[in-house]
NUVOLUM-337216 format. One line per field, with one value per residue (C-alpha): residue number from 1; x, y, z; residue in three letters. Coordinates in steps of 0.05 Angstrom, whole numbers. Last residue first. Layout:
REM residues N
n	(NUM;...)
px	(X;...)
py	(Y;...)
pz	(Z;...)
res	(ALA;...)
//
This chain:
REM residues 458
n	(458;457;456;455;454;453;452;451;450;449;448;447;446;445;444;443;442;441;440;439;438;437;436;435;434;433;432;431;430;429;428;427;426;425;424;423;422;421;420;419;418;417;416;415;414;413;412;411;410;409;408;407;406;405;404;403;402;401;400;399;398;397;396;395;394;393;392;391;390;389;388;387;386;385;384;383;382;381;380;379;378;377;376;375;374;373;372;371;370;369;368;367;366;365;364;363;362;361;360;359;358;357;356;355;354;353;352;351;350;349;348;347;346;345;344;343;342;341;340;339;338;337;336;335;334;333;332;331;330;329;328;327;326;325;324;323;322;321;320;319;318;317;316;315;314;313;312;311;310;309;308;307;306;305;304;303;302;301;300;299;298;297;296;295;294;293;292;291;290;289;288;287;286;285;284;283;282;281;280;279;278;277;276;275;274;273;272;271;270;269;268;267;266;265;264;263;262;261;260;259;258;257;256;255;254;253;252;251;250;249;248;247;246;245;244;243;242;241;240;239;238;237;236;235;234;233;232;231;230;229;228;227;226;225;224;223;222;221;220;219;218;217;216;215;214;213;212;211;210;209;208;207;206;205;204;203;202;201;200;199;198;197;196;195;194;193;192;191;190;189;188;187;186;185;184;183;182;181;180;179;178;177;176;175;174;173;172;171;170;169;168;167;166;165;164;163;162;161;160;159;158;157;156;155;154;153;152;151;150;149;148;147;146;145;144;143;142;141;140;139;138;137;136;135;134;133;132;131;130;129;128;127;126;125;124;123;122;121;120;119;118;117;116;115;114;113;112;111;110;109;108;107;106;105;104;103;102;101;100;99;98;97;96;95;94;93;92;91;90;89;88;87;86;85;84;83;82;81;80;79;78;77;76;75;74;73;72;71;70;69;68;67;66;65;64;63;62;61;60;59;58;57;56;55;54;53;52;51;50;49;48;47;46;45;44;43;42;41;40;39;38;37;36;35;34;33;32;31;30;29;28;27;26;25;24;23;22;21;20;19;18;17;16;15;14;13;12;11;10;9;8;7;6;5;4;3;2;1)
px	(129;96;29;-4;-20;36;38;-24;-16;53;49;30;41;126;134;100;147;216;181;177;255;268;248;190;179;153;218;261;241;243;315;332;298;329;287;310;287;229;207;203;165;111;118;104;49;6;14;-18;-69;-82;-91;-137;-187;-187;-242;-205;-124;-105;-108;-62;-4;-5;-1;59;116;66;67;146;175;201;280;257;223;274;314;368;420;457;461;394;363;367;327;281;263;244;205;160;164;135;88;59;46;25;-40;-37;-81;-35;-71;-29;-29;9;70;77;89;138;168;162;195;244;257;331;362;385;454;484;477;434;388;397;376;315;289;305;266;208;198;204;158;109;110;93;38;9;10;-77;-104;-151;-106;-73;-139;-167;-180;-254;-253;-319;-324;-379;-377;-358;-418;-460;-424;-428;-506;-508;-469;-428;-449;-524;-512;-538;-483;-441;-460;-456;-384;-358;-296;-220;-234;-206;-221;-196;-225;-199;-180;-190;-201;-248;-232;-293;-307;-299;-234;-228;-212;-207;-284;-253;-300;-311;-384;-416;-348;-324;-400;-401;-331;-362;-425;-371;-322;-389;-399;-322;-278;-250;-286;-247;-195;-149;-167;-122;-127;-112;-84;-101;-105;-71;-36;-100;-137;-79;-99;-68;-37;-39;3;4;-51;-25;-99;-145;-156;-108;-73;-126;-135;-129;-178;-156;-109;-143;-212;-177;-137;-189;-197;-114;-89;-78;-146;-154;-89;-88;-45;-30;-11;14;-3;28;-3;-68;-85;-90;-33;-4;-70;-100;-32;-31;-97;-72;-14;-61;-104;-53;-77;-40;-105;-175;-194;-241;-227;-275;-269;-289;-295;-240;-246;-194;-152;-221;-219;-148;-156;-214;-177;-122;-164;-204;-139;-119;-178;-157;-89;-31;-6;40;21;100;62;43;30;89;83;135;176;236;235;256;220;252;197;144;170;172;99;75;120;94;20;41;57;-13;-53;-20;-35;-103;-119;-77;-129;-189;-172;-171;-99;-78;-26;24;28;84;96;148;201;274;309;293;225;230;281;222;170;199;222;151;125;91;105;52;82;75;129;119;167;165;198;218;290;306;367;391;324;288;353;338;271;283;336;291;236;285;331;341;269;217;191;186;138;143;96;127;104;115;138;196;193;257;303;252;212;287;304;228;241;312;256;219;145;143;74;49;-5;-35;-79;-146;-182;-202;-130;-109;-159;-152;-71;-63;-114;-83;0;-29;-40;18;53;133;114;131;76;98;52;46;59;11;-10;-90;-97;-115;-189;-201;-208;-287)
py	(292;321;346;374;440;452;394;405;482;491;455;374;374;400;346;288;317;313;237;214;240;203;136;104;48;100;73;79;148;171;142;186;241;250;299;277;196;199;267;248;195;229;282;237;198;270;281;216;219;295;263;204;254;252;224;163;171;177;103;98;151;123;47;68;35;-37;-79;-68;-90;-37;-7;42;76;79;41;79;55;32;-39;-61;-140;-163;-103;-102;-161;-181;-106;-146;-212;-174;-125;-191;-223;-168;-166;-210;-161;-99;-41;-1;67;71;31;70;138;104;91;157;192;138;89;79;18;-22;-33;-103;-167;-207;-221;-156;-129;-175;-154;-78;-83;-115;-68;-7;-36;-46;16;46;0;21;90;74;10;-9;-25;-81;-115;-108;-169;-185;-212;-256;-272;-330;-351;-419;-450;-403;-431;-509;-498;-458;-525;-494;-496;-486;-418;-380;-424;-401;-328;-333;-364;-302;-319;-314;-360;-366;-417;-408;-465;-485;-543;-588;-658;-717;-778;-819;-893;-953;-930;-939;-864;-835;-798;-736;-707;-630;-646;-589;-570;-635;-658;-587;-622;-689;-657;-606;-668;-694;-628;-627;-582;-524;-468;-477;-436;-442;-489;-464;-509;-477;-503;-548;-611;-586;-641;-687;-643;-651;-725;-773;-838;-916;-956;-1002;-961;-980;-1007;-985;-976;-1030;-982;-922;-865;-782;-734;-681;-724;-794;-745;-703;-765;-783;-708;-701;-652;-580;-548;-554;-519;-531;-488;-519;-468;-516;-501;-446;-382;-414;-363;-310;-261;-322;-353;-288;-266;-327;-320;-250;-277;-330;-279;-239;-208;-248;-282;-242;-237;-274;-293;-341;-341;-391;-376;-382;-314;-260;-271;-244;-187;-168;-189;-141;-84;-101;-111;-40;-13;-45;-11;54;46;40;-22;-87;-152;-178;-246;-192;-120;-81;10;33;91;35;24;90;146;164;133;156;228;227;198;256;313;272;290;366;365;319;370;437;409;392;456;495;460;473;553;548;561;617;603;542;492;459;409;375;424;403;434;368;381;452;435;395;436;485;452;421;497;551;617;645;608;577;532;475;468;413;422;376;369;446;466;439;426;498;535;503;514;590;590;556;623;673;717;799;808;748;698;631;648;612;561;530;476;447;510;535;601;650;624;613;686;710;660;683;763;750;714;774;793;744;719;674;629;582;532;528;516;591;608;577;608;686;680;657;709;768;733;740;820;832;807;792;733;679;644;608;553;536;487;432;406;385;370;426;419;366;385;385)
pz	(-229;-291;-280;-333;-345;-386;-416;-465;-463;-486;-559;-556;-634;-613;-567;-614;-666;-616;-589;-673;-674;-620;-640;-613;-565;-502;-457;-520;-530;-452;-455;-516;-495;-430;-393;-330;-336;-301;-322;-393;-382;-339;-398;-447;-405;-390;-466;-480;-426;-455;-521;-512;-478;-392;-363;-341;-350;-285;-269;-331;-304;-234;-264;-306;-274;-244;-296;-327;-252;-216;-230;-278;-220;-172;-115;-81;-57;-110;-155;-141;-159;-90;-61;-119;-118;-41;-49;-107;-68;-1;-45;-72;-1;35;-26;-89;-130;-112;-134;-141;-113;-60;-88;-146;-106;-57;-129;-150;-86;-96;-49;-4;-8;66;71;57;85;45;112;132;67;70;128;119;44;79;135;89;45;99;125;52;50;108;81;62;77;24;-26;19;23;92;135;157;236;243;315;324;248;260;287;242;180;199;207;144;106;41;-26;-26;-63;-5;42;-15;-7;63;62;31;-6;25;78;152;212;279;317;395;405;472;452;480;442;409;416;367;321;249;227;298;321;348;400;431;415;378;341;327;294;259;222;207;168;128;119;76;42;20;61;11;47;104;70;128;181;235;302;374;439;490;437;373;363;368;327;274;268;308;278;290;244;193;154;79;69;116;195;203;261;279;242;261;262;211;164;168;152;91;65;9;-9;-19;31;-4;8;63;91;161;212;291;340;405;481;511;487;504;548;484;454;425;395;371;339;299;273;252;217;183;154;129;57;18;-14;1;67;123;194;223;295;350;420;463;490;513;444;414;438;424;363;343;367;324;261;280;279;212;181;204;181;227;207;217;241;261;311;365;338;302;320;265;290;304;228;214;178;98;63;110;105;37;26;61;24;-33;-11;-2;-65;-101;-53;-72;-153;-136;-102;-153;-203;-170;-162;-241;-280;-317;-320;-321;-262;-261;-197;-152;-177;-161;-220;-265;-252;-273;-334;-351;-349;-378;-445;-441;-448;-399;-412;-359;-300;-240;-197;-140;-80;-25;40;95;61;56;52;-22;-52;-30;-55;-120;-120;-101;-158;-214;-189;-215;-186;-213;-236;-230;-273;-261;-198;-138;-96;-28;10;79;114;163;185;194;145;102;112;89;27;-1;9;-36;-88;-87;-82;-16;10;73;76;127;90;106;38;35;51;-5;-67;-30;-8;-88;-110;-66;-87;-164;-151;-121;-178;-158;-142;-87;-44;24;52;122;180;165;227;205;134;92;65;18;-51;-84)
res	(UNK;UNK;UNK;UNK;UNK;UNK;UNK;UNK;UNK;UNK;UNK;UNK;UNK;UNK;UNK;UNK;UNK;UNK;UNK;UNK;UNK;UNK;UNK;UNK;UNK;UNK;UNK;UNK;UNK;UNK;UNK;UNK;UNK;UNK;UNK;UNK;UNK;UNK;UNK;UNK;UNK;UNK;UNK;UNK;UNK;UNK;UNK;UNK;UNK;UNK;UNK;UNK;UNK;UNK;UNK;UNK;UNK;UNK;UNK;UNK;UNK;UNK;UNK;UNK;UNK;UNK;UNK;UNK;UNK;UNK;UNK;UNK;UNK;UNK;UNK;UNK;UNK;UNK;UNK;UNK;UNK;UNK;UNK;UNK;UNK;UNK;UNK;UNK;UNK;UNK;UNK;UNK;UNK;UNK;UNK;UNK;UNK;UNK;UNK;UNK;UNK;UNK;UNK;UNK;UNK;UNK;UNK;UNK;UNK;UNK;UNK;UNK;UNK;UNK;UNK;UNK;UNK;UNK;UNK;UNK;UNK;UNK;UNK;UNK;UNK;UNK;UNK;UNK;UNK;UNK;UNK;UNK;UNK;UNK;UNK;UNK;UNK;UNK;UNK;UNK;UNK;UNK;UNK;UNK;UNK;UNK;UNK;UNK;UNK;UNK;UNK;UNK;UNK;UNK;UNK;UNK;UNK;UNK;UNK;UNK;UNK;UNK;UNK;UNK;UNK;UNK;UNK;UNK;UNK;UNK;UNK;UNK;UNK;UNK;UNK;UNK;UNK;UNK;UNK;UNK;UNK;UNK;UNK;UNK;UNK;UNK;UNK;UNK;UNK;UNK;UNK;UNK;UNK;UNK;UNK;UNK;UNK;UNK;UNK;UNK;UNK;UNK;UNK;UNK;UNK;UNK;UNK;UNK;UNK;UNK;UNK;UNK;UNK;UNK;UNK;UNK;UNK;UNK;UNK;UNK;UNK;UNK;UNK;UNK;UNK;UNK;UNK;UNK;UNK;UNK;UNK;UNK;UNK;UNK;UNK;UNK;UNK;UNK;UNK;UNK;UNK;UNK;UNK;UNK;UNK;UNK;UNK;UNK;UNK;UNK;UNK;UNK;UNK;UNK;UNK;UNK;UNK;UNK;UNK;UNK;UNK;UNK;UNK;UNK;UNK;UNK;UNK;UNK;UNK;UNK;UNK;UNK;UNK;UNK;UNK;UNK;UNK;UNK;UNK;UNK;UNK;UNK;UNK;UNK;UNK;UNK;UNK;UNK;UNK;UNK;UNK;UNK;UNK;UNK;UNK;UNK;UNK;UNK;UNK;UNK;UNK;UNK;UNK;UNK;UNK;UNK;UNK;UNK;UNK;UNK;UNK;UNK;UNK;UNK;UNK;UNK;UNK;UNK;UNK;UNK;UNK;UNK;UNK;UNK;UNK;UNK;UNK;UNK;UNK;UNK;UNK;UNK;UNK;UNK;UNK;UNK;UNK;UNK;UNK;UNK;UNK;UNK;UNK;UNK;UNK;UNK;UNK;UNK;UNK;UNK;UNK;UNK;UNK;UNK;UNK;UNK;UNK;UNK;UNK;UNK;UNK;UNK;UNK;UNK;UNK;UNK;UNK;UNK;UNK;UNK;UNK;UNK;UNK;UNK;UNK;UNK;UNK;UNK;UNK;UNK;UNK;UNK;UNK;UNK;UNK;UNK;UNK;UNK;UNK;UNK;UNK;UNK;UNK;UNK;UNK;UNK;UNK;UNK;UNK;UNK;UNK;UNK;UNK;UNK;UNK;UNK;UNK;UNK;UNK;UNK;UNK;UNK;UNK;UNK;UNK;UNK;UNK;UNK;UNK;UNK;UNK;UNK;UNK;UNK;UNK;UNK;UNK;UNK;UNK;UNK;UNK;UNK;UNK;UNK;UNK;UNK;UNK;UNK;UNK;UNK;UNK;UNK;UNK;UNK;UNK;UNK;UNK;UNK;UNK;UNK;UNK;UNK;UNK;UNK;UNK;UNK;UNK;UNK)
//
């Protein structure tokens, strides 16, 4: 089942000279909401384009006097906000690619199900999408306090829950896996909050030395033990009036747990060899990148110390999860980093912006920022592609859409992936696929016209 057409798309223009494929076209993409409009000629085409702007438009390969190559290529030199896809009942891997290399975004060859022109309409108007984004500018980009970037619905509902809790000084326990931001948006609570003033102090827990954890957090007094030839406050203390980070909390040994819930009943700091407490005035934002209920299940983690903490629980999205923010991101990256280098800012790849949605990206913010960091110092042109990403991630489209699929239509779905990466050189689409080209020329020629030609190539 295809979604139907999103909401503002401006139309969809059919060209062929078969009056009776523009009826079952019209029929298959009108029924999914599209607007449609048909030309039998590719002069008719040029003349509802001049007159009508769409997002998408799908033309024959052939037709009498002007073929379908020169509606795509009219499409690609005057029309930026257009995508173009072709049909066609010779389809072969030759035509595929000079298609694609044409301007093409898809090849669909017939005849073809109404499911499959709703997936291949879908995966074009979706690059007309990801265009768009890749091409906006910065100023477009709505940036929260403290550089939190997103429009995603998940990131909304992270905003919102921000700006409540910057109104309280209740404790929060922000949770998300590594990279995800957790300490941005702690940041963003404490400088969007009253205690905007007052000193942001962040805690690693996990990187101060377990016999140092206490002296560290709450401060020691002078003889206090050995090597103590001073007195020194904890990071409480500087945080006094404003707001403590203890990121990955989790990492607090059981007995730091017990003196921790003491703090946060109390408002106290017991000093490492001192007599009588200190009042202080922090205010807790804790963050995790496990589920603390499942280790206060587990018996590894204190419940009490987990229910004081977990007062406003804000959950971080992975960076998979939240849709064309990583294409905002990437943008925002690559500009900070040019400017910091000093030279213009590169340009991504319809394939590349491609990439980017889709991967997984295990480390979160913090990978795509070292990946985009990369590629921006590493470039020669202005324009970042493909070939240019590191070796993990240039394929990832073609593997994730390899499941239900037999071993040779994910093999002649790579090829011609491969192929259309590099312009249908065959050399440079050999080396990339570790054979030699004349073992690519017989793997071309096995494949035959249906396996690419239904495939899609961009």
């Amino acid at each position: 089942m295809y979604m139907k057409a999103p909401p503002g798309t401006r139309g969809i223009l059919i060209v062929d000279d078969s009056r009776d494929t523009l009826e079952v076209l019209e029929r298959n993409l009108a029924g999914a909401g599209y607007p449609v409009v048909g030309a039998t000629s590719a002069a008719e085409a040029l003349e509802r384009l001049e007159r009508q702007p769409v997002d998408l438009v799908i033309t024959d390969l052939k037709m009498p006097k002007v073929g379908g190559l020169e509606v795509v290529r009219y499409v690609r030199e005057n029309l930026r906000d257009t995508e173009v896809m072709m049909i066609t009942g010779y389809p072969s891997v030759e035509g595929a690619v000079v298609a694609v290399k044409t301007g093409a975004e898809e090849y669909l060859g017939k005849p073809f199900t109404s499911e499959e022109l709703l997936a291949a309409v879908e995966r074009a108007l979706e690059k007309l999408q990801l265009r768009r984004l890749g091409r906006g500018t910065l100023e477009e980009v709505p940036v929260a306090p403290c550089g939190i970037m997103g429009t995603s619905t998940r990131m909304r509902k992270v905003l919102n829950a921000i700006g409540k809790a910057a109104c309280t000084s209740a404790t929060v326990l922000i949770t998300g896996e590594s990279g995800t931001g957790k300490e941005l948006v702690a940041r963003a609570i404490h400088y969007s909050g009253r205690r905007a003033a007052a000193p942001f102090v962040p805690v690693n827990c996990g990187g101060i030395p377990e016999g140092l954890v206490e002296s560290a957090l709450f401060g020691h007094m002078k003889g206090a033990f050995t090597g103590a030839a001073e007195a020194r406050a904890g990071f409480f203390h500087a945080a006094d009036g404003g707001s403590l980070f203890l990121d990955e909390v989790r990492e607090m040994s059981p007995a730091m747990q017990v003196k921790l819930l003491r703090v946060l009943q109390d408002c106290e700091v017991w000093m490492v060899g001192s007599s009588r407490p200190r009042k202080v005035d922090a205010r807790i934002l804790a963050a995790t990148n496990i589920d603390l209920a499942s280790l206060v299940k587990a018996g590894a983690f204190r419940e009490d110390l987990f229910y004081r903490l977990n007062v406003i629980t804000i959950a971080v999205p992975p960076l998979r999860e939240r849709g064309d923010d990583v294409l905002l991101l990437a943008r925002h990256f690559a500009a900070a980093c040019s400017n910091e280098l000093g030279r213009p800012i590169p340009r991504f790849s319809d394939g590349v912006l491609r990439v980017f949605k889709d991967h997984s990206w295990p480390g979160n913010v913090r990978e795509l920022e070292n990946v985009v960091r990369r590629l921006v110092v590493m470039s020669e042109g202005d324009l970042i592609e493909v070939p240019d990403l590191p070796s993990v991630m240039r394929f990832s489209l073609a593997r994730a859409n390899g499941s239900h699929r037999t071993l040779a239509e994910v093999e002649a779905s790579h090829i011609c992936d491969v192929l259309a990466a590099v312009g249908g050189n065959k050399t440079k689409a050999a080396a990339i696929l570790g054979i030699d080209r004349k073992t690519l020329r017989e793997k071309l020629k096995s494949l035959g016209a249906p396996s690419c030609g239904m495939t899609r190539v961009g």
